[in-house]
GUGUVEX-457375 format. One record per residue (C-alpha): residue in one letter; chain; x, y, z. Coordinates in pm, whole numbers, plus 50000, padded with zeros to 5 digits. Last residue first. Layout:
<guros>
<guro "A", "A", <X, Y, Z>> ...
</guros>
This chain:
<guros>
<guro "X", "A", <73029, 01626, 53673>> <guro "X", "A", <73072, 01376, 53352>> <guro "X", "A", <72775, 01457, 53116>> <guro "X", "A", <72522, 01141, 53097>> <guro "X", "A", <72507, 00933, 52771>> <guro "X", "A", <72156, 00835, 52661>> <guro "X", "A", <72040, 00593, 52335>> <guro "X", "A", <72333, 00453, 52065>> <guro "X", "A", <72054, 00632, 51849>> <guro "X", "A", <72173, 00993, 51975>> <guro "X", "A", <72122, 01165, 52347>> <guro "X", "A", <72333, 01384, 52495>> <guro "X", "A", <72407, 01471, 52858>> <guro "X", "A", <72398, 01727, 53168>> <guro "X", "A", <72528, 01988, 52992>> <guro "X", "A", <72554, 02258, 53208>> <guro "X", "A", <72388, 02668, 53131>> <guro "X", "A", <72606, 02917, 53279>> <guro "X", "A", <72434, 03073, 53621>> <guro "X", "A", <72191, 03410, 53665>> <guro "X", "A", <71973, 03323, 53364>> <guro "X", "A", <71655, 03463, 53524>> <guro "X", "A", <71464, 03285, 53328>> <guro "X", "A", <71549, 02968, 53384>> <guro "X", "A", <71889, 02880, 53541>> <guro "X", "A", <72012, 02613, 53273>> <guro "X", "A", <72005, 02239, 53236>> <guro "X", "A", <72099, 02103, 52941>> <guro "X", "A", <72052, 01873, 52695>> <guro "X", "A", <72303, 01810, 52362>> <guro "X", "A", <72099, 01620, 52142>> <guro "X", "A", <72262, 01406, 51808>> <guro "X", "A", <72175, 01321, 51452>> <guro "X", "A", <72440, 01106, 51271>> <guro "X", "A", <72661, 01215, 51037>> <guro "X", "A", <72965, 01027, 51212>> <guro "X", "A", <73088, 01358, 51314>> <guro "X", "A", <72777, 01451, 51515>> <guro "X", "A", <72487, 01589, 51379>> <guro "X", "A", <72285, 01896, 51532>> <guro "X", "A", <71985, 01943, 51808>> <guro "X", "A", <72026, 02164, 52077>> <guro "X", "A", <71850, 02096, 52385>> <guro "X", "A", <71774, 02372, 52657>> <guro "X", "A", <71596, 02263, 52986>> <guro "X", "A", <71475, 02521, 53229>> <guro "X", "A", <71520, 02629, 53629>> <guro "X", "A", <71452, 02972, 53831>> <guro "X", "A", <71203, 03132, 53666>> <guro "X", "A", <71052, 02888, 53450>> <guro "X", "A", <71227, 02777, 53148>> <guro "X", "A", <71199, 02545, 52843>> <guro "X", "A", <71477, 02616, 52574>> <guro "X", "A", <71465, 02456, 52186>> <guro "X", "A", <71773, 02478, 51992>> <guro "X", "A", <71813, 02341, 51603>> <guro "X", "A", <72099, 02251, 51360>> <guro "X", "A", <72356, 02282, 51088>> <guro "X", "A", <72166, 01994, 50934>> <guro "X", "A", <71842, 02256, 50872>> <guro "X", "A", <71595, 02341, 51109>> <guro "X", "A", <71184, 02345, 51134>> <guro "X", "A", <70959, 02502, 51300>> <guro "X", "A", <70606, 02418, 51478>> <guro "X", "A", <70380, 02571, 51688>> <guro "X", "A", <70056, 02451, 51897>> <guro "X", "A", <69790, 02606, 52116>> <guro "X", "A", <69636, 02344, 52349>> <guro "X", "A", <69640, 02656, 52609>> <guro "X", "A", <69847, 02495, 52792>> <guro "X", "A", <70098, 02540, 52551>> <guro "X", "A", <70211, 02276, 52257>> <guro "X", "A", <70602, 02277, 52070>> <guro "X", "A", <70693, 02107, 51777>> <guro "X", "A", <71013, 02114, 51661>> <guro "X", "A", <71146, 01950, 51332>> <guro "X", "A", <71491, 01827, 51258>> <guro "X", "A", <71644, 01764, 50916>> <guro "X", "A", <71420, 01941, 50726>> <guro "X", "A", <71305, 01859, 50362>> 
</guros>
């Protein structure tokens, strides 16, 4: 059974699915100019966690940032 599971709907109602494995999963939405990655893994407790990020879209012309993480304690925020 998979630990995480993706699913993933266009505006075209057309939908896809994948699943990943305790070493992890990574999703990226972009535009042009601005996206969101998360990447999905377990922290050292064993417990799942979500890294997010904001990154520079397609165009990838800056370093992605982590703006936080989410796990079941709820939502941290990065330090800037």
């Amino acid at each position: 059974m998979a630990r995480f599971y993706t699913s993933v709907t266009n505006s075209r109602g057309n939908l896809t699915t994948a699943q990943g494995t305790k070493e992890g999963q990574s999703a990226h939405i972009r535009g042009w100019d601005v996206g969101v990655k998360i990447d999905a893994g377990v922290d050292n407790y064993g417990r799942d966690i979500f890294l997010i990020y904001r990154t520079s879209g397609s165009h990838g012309r800056t370093s992605d940032e982590c703006i936080g993480w989410i796990n079941e304690d709820g939502f941290t925020a990065a330090d800037h």
